[in-house]
LUMDOTOR-627282 format. One line per 3 residues: their letters; for each residue x negated, y negated, z of N, C-alpha, C. Coordinates in steps of 0.02 Angstrom, whole numbers, padded with zeros to 5 digits. Each point is the difference from the previous one (the first is absolute). Example, Ala and Ser with C-alpha at 12.3 -4.5 7.8 and 13.67 -1.06 7.14 Angstrom:
<pts>
AS = -00660:00284:00390:00045:-00059:00000:-00045:-00060:00000 ~ 00018:-00053:-00036:-00042:-00059:00003:00039:-00055:00037
</pts>
This chain:
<pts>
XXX = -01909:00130:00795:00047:00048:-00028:00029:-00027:-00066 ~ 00002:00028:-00054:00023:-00012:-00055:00068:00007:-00021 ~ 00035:-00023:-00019:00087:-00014:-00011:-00018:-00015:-00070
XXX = 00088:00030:-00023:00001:-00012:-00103:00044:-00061:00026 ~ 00018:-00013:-00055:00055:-00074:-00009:00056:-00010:00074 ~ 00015:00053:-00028:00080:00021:00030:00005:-00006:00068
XXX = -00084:00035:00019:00018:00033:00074:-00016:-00079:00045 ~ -00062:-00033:-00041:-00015:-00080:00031:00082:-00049:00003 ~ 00031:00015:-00059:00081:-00045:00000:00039:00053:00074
XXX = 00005:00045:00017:00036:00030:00054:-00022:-00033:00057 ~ -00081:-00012:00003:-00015:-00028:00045:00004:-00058:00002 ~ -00007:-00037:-00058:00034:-00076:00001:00072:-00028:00012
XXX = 00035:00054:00009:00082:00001:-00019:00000:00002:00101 ~ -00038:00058:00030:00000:-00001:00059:00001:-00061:00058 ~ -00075:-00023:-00034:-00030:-00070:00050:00037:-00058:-00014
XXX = 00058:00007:-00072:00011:-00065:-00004:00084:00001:00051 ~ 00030:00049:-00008:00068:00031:00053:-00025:-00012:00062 ~ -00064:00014:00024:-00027:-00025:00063:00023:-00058:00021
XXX = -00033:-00059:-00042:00019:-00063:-00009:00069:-00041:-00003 ~ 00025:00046:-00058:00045:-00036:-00018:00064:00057:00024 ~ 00033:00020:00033:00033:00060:00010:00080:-00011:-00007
XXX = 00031:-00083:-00023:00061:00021:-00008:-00001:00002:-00072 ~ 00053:00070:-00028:-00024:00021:-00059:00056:-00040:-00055 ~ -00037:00000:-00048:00049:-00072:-00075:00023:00063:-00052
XXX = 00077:00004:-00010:00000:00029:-00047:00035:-00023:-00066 ~ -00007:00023:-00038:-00005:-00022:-00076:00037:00031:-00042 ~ 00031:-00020:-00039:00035:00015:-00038:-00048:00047:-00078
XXX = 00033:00027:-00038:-00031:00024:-00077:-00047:-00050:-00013 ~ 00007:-00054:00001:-00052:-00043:-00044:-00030:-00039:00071 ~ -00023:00026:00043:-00055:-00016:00050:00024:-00069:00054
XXX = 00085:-00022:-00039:00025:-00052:00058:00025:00020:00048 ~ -00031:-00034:00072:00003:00006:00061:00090:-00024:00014 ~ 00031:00067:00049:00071:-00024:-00004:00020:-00003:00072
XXX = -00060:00030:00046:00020:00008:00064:-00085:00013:00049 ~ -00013:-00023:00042:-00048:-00006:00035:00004:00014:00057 ~ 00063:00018:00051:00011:-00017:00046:00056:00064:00049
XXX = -00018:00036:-00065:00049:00098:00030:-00061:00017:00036 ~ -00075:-00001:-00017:-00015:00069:00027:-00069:-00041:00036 ~ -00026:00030:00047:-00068:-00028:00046:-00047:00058:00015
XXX = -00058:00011:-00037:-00022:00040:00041:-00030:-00005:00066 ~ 00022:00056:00050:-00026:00004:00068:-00094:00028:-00002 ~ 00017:00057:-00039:-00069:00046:00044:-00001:00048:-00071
XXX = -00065:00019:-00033:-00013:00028:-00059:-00027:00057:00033 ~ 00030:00082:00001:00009:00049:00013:-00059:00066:-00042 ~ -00059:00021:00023:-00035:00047:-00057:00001:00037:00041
XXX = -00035:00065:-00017:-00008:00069:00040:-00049:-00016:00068 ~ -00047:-00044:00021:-00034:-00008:00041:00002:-00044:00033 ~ 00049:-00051:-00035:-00034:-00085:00023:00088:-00057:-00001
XXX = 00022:-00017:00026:00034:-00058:00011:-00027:-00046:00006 ~ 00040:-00059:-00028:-00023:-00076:-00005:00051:-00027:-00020 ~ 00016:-00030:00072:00042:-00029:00023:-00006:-00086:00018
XXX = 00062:-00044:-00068:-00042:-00068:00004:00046:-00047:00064 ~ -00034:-00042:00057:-00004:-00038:00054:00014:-00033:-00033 ~ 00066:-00070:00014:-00030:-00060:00016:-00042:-00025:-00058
XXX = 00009:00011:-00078:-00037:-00010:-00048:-00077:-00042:00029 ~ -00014:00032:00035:-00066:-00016:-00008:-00047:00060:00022 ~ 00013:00039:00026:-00039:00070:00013:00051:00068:-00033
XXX = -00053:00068:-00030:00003:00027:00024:00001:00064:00030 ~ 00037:00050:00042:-00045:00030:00024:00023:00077:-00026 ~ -00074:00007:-00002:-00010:00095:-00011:-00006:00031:00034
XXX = 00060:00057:00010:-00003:00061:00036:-00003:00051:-00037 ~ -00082:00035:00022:00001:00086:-00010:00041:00037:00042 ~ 00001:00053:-00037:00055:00058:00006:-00033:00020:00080
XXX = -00057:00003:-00001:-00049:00021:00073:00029:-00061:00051 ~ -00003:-00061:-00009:00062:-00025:00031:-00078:-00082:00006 ~ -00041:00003:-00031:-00051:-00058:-00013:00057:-00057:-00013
XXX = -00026:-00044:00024:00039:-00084:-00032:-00053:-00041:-00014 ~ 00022:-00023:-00060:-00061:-00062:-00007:00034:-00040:-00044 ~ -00016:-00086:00003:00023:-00044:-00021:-00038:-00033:-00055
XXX = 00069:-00011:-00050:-00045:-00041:-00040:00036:-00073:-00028 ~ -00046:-00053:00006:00020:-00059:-00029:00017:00004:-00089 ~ 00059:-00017:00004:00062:-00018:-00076:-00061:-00055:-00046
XXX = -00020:-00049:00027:-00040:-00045:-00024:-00053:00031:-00033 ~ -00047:00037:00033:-00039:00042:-00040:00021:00065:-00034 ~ 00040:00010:00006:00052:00062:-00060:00005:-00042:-00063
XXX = 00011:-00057:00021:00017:-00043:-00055:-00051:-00017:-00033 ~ -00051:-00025:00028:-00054:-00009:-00028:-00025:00059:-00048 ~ -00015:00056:00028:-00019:00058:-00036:00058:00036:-00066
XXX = 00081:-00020:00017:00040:-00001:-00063:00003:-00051:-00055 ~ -00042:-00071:00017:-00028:-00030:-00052:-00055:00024:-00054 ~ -00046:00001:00056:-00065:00027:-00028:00016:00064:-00047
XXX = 00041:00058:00003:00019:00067:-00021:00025:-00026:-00065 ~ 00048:-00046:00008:00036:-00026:-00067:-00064:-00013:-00051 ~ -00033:-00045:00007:-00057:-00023:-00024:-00023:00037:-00035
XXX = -00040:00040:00027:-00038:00074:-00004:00027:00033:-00051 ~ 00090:00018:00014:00011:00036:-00037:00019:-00014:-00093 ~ 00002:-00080:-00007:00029:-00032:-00054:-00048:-00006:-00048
XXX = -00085:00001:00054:-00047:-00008:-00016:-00024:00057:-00044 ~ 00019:00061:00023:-00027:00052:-00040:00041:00024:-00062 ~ -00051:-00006:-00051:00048:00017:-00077:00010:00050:-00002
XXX = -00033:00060:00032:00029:00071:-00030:00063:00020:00040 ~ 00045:00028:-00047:00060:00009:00025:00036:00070:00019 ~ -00102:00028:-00003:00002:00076:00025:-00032:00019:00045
XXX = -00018:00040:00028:-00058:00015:00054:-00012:-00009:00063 ~ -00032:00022:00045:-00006:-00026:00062:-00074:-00024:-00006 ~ 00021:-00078:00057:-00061:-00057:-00005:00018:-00002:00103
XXX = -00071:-00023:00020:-00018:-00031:00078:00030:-00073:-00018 ~ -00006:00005:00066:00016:-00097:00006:-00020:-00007:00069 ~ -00089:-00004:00034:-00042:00012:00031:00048:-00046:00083
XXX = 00022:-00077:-00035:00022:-00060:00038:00056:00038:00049 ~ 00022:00051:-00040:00080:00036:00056:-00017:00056:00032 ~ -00062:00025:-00001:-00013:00063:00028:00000:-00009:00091
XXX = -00006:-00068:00040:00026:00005:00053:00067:00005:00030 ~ 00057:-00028:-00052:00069:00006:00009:00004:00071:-00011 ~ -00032:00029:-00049:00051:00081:-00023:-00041:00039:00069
XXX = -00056:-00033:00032:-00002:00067:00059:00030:-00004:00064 ~ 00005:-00079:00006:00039:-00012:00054:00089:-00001:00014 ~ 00007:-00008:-00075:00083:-00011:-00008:00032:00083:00003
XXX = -00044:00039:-00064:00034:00066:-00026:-00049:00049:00022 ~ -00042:-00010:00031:-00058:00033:00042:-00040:00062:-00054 ~ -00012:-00083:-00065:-00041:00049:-00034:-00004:00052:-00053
XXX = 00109:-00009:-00010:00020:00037:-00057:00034:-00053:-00058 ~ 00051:00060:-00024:00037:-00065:-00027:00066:-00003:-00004 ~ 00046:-00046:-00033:00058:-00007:00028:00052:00078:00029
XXX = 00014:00014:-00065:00032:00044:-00016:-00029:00062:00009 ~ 00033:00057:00022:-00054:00073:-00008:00017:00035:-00004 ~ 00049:00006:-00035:00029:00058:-00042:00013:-00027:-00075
XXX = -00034:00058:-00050:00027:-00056:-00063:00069:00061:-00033 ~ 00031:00035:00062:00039:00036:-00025:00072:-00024:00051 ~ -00003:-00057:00028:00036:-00040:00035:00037:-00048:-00045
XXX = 00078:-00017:-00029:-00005:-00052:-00047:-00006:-00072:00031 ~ 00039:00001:00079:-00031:-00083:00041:-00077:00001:-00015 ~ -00017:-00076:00014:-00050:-00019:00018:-00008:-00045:00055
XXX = 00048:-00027:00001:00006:-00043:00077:00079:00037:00052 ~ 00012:-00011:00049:00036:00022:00040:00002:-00052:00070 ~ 00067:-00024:00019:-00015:-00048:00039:00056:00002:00047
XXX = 00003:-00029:00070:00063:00006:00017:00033:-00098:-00021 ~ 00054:00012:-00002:00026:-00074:-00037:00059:-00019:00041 ~ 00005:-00072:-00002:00055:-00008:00041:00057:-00058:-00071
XXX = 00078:00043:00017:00042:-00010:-00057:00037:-00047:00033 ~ 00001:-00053:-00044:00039:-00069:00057:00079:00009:-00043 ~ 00028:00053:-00017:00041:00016:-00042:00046:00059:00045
XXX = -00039:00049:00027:00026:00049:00054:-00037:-00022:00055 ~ -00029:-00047:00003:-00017:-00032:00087:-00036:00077:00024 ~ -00037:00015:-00028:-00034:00050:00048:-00071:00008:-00057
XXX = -00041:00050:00034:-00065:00022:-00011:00018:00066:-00053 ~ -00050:00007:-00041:00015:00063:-00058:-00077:00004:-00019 ~ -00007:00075:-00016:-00063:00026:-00034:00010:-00002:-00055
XXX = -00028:-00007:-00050:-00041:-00013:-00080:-00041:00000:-00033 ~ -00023:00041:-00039:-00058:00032:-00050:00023:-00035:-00058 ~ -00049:-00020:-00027:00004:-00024:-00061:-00056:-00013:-00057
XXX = -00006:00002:-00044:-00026:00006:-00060:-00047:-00074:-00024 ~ -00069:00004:-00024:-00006:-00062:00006:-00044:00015:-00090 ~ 00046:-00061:-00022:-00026:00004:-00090:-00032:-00077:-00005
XXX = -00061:00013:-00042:-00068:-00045:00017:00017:-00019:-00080 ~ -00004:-00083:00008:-00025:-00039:-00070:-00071:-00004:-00014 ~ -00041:00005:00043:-00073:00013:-00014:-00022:00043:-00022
XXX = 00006:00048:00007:-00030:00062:-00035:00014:00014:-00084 ~ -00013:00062:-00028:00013:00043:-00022:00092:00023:00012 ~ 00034:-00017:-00065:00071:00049:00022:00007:00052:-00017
XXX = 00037:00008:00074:-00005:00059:00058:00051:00059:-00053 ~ -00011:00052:-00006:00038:00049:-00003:00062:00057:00039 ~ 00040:-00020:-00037:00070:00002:00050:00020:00098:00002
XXX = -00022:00008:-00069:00033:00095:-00009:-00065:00009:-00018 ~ -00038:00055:00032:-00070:00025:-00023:00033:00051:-00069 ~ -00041:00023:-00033:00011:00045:-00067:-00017:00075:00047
XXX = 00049:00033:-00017:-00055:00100:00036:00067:00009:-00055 ~ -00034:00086:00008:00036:00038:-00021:00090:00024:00024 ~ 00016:-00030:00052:00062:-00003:00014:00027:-00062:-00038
XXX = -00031:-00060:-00030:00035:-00041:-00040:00012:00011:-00092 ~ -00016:00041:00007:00004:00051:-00080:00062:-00006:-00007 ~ 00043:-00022:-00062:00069:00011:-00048:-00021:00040:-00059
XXX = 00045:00034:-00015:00007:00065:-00046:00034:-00018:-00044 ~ -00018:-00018:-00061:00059:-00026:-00077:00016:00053:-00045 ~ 00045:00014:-00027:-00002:00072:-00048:-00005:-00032:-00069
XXX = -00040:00020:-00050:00003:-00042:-00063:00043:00038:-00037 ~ 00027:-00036:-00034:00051:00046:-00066:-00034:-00011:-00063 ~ 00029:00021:-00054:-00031:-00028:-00085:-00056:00016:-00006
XXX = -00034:00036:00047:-00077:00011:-00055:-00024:00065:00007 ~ -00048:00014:-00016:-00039:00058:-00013:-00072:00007:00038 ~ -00031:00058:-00030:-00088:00007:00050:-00018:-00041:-00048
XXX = -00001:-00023:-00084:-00037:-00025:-00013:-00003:-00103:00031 ~ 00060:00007:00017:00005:-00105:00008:-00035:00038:00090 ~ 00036:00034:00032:-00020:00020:00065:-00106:-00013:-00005
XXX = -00038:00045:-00035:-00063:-00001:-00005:-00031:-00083:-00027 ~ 00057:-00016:-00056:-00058:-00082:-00020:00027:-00033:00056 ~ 00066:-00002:00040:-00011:-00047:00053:-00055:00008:00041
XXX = 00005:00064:00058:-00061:00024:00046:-00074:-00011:-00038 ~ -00005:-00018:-00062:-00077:-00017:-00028:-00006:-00072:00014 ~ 00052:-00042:-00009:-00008:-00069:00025:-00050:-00003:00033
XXX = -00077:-00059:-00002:-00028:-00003:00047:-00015:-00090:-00008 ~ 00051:-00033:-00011:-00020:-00083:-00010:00010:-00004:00066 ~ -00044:-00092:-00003:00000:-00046:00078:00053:00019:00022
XXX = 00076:-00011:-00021:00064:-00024:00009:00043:00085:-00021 ~ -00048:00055:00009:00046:00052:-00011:00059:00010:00038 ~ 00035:-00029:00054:00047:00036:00021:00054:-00029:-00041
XXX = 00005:-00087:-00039:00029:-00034:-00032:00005:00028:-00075 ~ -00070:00039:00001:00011:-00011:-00112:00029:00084:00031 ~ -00005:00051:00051:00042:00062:-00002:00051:-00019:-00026
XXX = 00045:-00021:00052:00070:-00033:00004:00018:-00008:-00076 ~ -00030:-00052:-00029:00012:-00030:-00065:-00025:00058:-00024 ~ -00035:00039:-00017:00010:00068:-00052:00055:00037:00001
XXX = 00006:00016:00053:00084:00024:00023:00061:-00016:-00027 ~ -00005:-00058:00008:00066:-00024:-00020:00002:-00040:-00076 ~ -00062:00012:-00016:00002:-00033:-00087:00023:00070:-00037
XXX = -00016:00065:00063:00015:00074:-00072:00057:00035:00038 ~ 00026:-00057:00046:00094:00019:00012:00013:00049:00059 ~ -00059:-00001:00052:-00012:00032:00042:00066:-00060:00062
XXX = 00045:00048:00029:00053:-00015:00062:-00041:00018:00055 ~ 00000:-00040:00067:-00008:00002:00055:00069:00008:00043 ~ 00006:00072:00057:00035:-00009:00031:-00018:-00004:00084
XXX = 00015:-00021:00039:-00028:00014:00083:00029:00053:00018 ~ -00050:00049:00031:00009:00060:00011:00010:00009:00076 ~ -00039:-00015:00056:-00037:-00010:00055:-00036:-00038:00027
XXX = -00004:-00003:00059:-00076:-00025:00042:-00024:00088:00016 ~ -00064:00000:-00009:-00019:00046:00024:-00013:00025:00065 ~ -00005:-00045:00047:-00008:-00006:00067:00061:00043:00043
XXX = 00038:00038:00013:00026:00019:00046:00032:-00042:00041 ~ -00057:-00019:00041:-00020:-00063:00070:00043:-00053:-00010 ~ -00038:-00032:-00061:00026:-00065:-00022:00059:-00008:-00037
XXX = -00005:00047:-00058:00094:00018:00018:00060:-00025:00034 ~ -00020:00056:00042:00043:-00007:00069:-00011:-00060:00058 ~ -00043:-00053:-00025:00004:-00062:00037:00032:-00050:-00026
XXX = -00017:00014:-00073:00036:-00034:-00063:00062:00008:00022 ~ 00059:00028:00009:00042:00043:00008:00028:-00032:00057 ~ -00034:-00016:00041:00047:-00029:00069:00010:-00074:-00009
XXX = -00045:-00014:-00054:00021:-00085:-00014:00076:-00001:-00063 ~ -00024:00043:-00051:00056:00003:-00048:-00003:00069:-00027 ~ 00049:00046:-00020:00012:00058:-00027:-00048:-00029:-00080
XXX = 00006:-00051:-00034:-00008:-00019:-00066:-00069:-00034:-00002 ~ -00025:-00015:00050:-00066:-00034:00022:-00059:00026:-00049 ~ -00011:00088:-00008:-00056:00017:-00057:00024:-00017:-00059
XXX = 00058:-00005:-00013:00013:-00012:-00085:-00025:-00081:-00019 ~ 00030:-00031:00063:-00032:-00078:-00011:-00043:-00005:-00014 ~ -00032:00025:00037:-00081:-00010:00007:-00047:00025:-00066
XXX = 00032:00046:-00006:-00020:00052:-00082:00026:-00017:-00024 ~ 00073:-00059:-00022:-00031:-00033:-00051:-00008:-00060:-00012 ~ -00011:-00042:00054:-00064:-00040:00004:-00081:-00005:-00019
XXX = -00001:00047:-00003:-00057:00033:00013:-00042:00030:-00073 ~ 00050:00006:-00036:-00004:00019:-00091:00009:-00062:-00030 ~ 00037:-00038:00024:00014:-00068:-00026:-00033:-00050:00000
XXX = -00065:00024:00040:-00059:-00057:00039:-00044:00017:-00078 ~ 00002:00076:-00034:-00054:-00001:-00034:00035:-00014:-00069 ~ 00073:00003:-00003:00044:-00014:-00068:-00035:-00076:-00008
XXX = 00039:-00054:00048:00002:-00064:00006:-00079:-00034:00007 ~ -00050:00038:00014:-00067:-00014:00021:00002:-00047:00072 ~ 00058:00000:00037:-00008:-00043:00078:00021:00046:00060
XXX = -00046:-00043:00027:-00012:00039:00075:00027:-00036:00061 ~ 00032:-00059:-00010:00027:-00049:00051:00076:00019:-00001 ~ 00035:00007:00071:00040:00048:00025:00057:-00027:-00017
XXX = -00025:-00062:00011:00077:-00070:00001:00013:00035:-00083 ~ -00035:-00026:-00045:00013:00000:-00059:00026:00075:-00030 ~ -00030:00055:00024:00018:00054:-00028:00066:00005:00040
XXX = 00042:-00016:00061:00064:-00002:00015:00037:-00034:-00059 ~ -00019:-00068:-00002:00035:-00011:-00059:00022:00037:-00082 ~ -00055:00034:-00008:00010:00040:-00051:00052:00044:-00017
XXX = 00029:00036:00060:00041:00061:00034:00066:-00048:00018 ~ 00006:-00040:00028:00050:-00043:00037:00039:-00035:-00080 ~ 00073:00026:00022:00043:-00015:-00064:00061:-00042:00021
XXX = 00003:-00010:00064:00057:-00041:00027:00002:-00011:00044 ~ 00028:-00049:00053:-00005:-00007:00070:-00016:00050:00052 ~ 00067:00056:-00017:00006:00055:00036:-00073:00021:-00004
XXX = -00023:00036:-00061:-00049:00008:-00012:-00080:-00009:00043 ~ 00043:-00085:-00001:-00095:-00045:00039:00012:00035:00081 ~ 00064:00005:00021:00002:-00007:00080:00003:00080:00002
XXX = 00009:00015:-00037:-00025:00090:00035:-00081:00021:-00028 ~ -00019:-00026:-00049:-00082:00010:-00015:-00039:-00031:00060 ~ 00006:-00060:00002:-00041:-00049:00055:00001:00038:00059
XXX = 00067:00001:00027:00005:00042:00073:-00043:00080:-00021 ~ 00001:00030:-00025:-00020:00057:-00004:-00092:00001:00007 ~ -00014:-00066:-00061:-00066:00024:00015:-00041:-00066:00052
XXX = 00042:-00040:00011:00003:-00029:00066:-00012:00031:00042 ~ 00035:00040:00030:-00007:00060:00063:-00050:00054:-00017 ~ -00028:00000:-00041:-00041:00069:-00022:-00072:-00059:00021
XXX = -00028:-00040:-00025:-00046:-00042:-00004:-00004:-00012:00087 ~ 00038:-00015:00033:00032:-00014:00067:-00020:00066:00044 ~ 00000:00042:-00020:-00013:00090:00034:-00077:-00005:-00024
XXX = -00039:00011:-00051:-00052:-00001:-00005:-00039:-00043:00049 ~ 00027:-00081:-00013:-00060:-00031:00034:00010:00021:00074 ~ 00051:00019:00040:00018:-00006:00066:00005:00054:00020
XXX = 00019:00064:-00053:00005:00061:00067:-00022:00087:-00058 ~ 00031:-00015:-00076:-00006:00075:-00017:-00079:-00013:-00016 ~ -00017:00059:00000:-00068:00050:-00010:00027:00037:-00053
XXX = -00034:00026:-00081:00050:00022:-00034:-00049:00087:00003 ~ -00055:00014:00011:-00001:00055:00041:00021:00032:00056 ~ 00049:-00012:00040:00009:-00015:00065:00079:00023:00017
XXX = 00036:00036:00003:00082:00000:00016:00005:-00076:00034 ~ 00066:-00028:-00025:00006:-00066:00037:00058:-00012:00034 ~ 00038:-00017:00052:00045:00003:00019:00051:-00059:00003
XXX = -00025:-00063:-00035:00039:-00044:-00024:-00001:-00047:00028 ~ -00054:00012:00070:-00001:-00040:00071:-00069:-00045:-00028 ~ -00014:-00071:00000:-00084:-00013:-00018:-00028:-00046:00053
XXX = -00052:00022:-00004:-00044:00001:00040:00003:-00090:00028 ~ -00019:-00039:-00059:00018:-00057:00010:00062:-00043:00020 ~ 00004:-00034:00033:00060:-00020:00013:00019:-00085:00007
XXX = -00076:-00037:-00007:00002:-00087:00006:-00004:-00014:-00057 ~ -00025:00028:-00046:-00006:-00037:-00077:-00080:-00005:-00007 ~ -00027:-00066:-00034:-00052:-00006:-00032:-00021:-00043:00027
XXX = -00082:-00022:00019:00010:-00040:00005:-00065:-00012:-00053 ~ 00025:-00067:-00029:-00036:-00034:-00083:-00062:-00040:00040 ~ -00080:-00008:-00026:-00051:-00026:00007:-00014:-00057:-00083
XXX = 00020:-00050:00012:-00015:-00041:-00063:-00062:-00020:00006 ~ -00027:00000:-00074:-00032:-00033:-00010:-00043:-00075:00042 ~ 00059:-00011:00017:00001:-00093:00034:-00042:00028:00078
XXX = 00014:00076:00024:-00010:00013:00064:00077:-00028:00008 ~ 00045:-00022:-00015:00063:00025:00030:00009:00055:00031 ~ 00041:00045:00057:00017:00068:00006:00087:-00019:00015
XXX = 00036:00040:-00046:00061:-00009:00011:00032:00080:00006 ~ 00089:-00003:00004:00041:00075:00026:00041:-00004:-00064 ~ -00003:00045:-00019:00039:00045:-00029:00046:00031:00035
XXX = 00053:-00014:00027:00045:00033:00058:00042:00066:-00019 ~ 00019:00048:00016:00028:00062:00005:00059:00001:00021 ~ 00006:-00025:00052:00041:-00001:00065:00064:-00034:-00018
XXX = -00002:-00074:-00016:00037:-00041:00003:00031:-00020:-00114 ~ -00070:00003:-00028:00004:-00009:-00069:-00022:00052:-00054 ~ 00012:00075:00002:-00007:00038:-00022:-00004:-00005:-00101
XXX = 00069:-00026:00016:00013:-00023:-00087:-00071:-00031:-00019 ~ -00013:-00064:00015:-00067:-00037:-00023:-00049:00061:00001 ~ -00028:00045:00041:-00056:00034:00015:00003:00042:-00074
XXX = 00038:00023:-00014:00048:00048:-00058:-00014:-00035:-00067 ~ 00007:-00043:-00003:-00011:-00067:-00054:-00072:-00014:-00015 ~ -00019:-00029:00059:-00093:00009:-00018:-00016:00054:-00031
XXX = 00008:00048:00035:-00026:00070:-00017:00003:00011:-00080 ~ 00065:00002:-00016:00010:00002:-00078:-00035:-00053:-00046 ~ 00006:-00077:00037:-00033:-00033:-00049:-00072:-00004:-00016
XXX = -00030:00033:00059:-00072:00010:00013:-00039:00066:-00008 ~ 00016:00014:-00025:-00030:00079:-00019:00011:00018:-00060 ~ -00043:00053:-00029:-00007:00023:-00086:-00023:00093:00029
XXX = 00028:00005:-00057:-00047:00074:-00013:-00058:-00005:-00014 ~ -00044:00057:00003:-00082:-00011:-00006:-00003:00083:-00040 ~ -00071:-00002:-00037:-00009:00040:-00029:-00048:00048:00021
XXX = 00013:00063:00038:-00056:00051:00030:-00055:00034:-00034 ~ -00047:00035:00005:-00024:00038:-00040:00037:00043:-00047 ~ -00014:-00025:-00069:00044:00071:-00052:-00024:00049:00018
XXX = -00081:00017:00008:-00019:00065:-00011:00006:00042:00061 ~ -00011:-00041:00057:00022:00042:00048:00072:-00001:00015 ~ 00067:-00014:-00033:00047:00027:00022:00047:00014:-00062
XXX = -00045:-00003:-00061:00013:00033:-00074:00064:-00024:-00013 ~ 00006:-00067:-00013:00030:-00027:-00022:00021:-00018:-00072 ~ 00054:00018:-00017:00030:00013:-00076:-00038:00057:-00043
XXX = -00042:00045:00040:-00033:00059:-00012:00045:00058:-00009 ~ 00043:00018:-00059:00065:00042:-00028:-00039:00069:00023 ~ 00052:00044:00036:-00026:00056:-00011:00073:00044:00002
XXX = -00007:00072:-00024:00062:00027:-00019:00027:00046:00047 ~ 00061:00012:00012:00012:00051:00049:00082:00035:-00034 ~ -00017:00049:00006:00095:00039:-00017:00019:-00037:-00077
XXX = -00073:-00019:-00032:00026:-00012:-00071:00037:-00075:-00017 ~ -00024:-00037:00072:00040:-00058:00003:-00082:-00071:00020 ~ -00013:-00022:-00018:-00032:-00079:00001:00007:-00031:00063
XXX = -00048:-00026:00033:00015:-00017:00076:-00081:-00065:-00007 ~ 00011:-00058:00036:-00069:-00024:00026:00024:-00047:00070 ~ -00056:-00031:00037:00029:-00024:00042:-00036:-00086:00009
XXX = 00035:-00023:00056:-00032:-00084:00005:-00002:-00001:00057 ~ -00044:-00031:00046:-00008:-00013:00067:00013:-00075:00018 ~ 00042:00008:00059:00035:-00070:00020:-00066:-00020:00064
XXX = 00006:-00075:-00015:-00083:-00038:00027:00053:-00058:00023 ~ 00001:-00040:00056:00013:-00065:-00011:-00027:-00041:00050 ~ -00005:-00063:-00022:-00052:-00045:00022:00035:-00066:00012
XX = -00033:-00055:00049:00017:-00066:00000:-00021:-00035:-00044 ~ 00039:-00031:-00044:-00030:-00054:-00047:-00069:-00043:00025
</pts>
């Protein structure tokens, strides 16, 4: 069975929690601050429990009520080998076999693969025991891979469309912009624009949906974002940290920007859908958990260190640039005698 990057790191992120199950979590810059809150018991999917013994077995129960055991030692073995495999392969796209694991994926996952919903935002789900509330707790959580390809956090559709109204110009600057057809047209638009005195104002998100998800995080949340979002192509940067700074004029300033798009970054990866009505509730609720490079697997905690999770997020992520043509980007067109184009919000892990 063939797996892309991502889906082989889920499964490496899996066998190595097998192993290693009390979970390390980490601060913004990847230092370990606590090891010793959370344990996993038993890793929870739609068919299958696996539930770890006595670190040295263990055992799988189907939903049909099958048990079968498996030795940690050879999990381990086969989460070596996977690492290998996967560091080994340069393309950082595609789905590739890896012939050596095809007896673990039929006996472990009976043949599928981790995850099976890709409209689910968990990827792992476990029950955990909190040496903090002395009791047992369920937890889904998110697992972001240093091996791969980075992962994309906000897909681009047509519900991520912003609406700008232009002022100062005419059909004729309107027509030589929309003729633009360089490498870098959405940049030399911009710069035509504003060399013949053309104003940008934020009008909208076009989305309805998203809107109104926008909306339960901050009343002011689309204006941020729109104009962030104009400022990515003023400034030519797409890194999130930095374009905060741009906007951020004083303390006050930093601690209501940060929190704002802190929590917005925070809803994406964990619970809003921006097609989707959202109810503020997300889906995720353990945090992240990080696959290094090293084959480290560490936590990103939710629960206990929210702030840090909030922090990564911002320092680790950029905007990304979608198709212009399919979502006609800085493509002016006129309505009620008034100048309008739009930009689609994309964002990605560094």
């Amino acid at each position: 069975m063939g797996f892309n990057k991502g889906e082989w790191s889920e499964l490496y992120a899996f066998l190595y929690l097998l192993e290693n199950n009390n979970l390390a979590i980490v601060d913004e810059n990847l230092d370990v601050i606590q090891d010793d809150v959370f344990k996993i018991l038993e890793f929870v999917f739609i068919n299958n429990k696996y539930k770890i013994r006595n670190n040295s077995n263990i055992l799988k129960t189907h939903i049909s009520g099958t048990e079968i055991e498996h030795s940690i030692k050879t999990i381990s073995d086969y989460a070596f080998l996977l690492l290998q495999k996967i560091l080994s392969h340069k393309k950082a796209k595609g789905s590739f076999e890896i012939a050596e694991l095809e007896p673990l994926i039929n006996e472990l996952l009976d043949g599928k693969k981790l995850k099976g919903s890709s409209k689910t935002k968990g990827d792992l789900e476990a029950n955990v025991f909190d040496s903090i509330r002395l009791g047992t707790i369920n937890l889904k959580y998110n697992i972001k891979s240093s091996l791969g390809a980075s992962a994309t956090l906000l897909n681009a559709s047509n519900h991520t469309n912003f609406i700008y109204e232009v002022k100062n110009i005419n059909d004729e600057v309107m027509n030589k912009s929309n003729a633009i057809n360089t490498r870098t047209k959405l940049l030399d638009k911009y710069r035509y624009l504003q060399i013949n005195g053309a104003k940008f104002n934020f009008i909208k998100v076009e989305s309805e949906v998203f809107h109104n998800n926008l909306r339960l995080i901050d009343s002011q949340l689309d204006s941020i974002l729109g104009k962030m979002l104009i400022l990515s192509y003023e400034k030519n940067e797409k890194d999130i940290q930095k374009l905060l700074s741009l906007i951020i004029e004083n303390s006050n300033d930093e601690l209501y920007y940060k929190t704002k798009i802190g929590s917005f970054a925070n809803a994406v990866t964990f619970g809003m859908r921006v097609s989707e009505s959202w109810n503020g509730v997300n889906e995720v609720n353990g945090g992240i958990i990080l696959v290094l490079k090293t084959g480290k697997v560490y936590l990103l905690d939710l629960i206990y260190f929210k702030p840090i999770v909030d922090k990564y997020l911002i320092d680790n992520i950029k905007l990304d640039s979608p198709s212009s043509g399919r979502y006609k980007m800085f493509k002016i067109y006129k309505e009620n005698n008034k100048y309008y184009f739009k930009l689609n919000l994309q964002i990605r892990f560094k």
